[in-house]
Short mmCIF file of the C-alpha atoms (twelve columns), coordinates in Angstrom:
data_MODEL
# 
_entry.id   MODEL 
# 
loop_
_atom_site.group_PDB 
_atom_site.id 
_atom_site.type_symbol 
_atom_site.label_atom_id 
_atom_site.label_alt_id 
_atom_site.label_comp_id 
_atom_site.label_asym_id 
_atom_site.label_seq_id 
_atom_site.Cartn_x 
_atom_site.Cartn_y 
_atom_site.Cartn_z 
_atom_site.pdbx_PDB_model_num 
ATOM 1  C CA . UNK A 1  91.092  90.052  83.910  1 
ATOM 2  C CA . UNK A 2  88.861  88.084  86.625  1 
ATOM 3  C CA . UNK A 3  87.108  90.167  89.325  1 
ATOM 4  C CA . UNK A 4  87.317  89.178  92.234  1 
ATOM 5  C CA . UNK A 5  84.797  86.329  93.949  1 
ATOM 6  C CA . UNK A 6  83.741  85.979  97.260  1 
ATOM 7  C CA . UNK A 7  86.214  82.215  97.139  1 
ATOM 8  C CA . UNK A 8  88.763  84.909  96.104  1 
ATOM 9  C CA . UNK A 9  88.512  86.943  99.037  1 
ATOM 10 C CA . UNK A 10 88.151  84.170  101.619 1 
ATOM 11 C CA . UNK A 11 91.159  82.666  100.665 1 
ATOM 12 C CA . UNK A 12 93.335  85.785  99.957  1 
ATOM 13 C CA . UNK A 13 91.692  87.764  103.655 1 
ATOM 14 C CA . UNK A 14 90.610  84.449  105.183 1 
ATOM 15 C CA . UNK A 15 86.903  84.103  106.320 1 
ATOM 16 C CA . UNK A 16 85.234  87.829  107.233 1 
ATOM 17 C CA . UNK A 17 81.659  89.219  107.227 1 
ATOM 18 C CA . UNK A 18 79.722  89.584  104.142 1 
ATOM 19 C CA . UNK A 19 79.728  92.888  104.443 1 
ATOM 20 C CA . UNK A 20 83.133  93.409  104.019 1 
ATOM 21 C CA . UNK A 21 82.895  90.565  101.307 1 
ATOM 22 C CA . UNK A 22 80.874  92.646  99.393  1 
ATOM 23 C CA . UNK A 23 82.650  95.871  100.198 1 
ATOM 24 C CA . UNK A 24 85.417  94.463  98.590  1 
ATOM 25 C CA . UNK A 25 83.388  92.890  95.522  1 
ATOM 26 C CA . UNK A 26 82.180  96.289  94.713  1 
ATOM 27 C CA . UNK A 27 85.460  97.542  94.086  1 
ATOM 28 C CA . UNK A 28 85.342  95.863  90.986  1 
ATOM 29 C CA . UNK A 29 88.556  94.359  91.940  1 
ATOM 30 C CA . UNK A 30 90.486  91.858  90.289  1 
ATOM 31 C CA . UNK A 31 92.417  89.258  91.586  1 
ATOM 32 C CA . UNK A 32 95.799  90.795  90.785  1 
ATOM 33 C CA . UNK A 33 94.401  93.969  92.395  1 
ATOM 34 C CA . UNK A 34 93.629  91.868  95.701  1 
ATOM 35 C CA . UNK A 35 96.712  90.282  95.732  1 
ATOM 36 C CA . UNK A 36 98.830  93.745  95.503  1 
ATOM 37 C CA . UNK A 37 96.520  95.240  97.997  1 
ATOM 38 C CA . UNK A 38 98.073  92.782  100.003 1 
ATOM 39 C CA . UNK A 39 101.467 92.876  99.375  1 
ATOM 40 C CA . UNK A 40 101.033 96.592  100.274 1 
ATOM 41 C CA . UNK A 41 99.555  95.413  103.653 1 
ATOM 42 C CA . UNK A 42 102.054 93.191  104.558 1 
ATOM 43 C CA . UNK A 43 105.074 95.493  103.934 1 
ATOM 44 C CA . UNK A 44 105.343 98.320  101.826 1 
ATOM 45 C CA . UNK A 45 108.537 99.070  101.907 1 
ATOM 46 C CA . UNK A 46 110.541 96.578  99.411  1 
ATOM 47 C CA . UNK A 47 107.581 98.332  96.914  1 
ATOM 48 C CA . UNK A 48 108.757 101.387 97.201  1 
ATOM 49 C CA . UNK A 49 112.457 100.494 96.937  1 
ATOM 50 C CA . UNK A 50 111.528 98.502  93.742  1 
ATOM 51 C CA . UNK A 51 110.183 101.942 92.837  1 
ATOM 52 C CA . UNK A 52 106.832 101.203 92.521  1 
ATOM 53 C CA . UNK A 53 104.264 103.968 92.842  1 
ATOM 54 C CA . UNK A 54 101.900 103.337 95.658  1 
ATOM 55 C CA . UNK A 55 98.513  101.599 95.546  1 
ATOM 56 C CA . UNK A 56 95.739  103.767 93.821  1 
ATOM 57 C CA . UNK A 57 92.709  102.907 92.238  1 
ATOM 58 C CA . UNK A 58 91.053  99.976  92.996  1 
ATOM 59 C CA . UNK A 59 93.499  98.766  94.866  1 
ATOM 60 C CA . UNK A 60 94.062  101.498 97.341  1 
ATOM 61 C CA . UNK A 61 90.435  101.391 97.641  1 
ATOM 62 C CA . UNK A 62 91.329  97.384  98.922  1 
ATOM 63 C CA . UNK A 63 94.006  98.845  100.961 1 
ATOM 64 C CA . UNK A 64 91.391  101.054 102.983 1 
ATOM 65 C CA . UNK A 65 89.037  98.468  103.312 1 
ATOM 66 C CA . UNK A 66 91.712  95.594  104.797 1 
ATOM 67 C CA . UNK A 67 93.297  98.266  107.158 1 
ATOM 68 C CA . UNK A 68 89.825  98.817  108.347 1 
ATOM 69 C CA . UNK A 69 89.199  95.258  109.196 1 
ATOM 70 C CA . UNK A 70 92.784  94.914  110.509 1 
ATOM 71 C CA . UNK A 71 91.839  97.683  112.699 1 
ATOM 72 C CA . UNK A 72 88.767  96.200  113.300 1 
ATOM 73 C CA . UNK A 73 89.982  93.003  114.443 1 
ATOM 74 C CA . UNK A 74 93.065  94.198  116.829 1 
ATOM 75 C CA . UNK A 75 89.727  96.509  119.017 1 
ATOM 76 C CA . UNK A 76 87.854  92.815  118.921 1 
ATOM 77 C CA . UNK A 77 91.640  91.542  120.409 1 
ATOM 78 C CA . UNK A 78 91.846  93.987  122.837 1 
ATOM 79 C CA . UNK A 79 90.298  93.143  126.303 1 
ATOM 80 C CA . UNK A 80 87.115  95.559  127.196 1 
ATOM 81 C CA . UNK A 81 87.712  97.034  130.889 1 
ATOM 82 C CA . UNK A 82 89.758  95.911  133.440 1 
ATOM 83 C CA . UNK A 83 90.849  92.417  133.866 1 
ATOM 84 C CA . UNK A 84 88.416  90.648  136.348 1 
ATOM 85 C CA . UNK A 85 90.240  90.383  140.072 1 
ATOM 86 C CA . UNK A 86 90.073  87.289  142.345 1 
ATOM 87 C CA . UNK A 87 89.274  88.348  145.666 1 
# 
């Protein structure tokens, strides 16, 4: 099995900081491991109704990491303060 490169993250996550880069690197992480860390992400739910058990190991450890940035990203979305008013 391949671990996971940085290439392999950017395209899988598209293009983050290289901290999270190497967050994710130091899993140890392959690319199968990425990918289902994913599919978790984007809907859990036909997973579970296939029966499958839910993410652990390194790839739950990838499932904390991209909620994080998720999380991360929808605060950087989010205005700061009130919305500037025209007088």
């Amino acid at each position: 099995m391949t671990r996971v490169t940085r290439d392999d993250v950017i395209k899988s996550v598209g293009v983050v900081d290289d901290v999270t880069i190497a967050r994710i690197i130091g899993t140890g992480a392959t690319v199968d491991e990425l990918a289902e860390a994913r599919a978790w992400l984007a809907n859990d739910e036909p997973l579970m109704n296939e029966g499958r058990p839910l993410a652990h190991g390194r790839a739950r450890d990838l499932v904390d990491i991209l909620t994080e940035l998720e999380a991360n990203e929808e605060d950087e979305a989010d205005p700061v303060g009130p919305p500037d008013s025209e007088a």
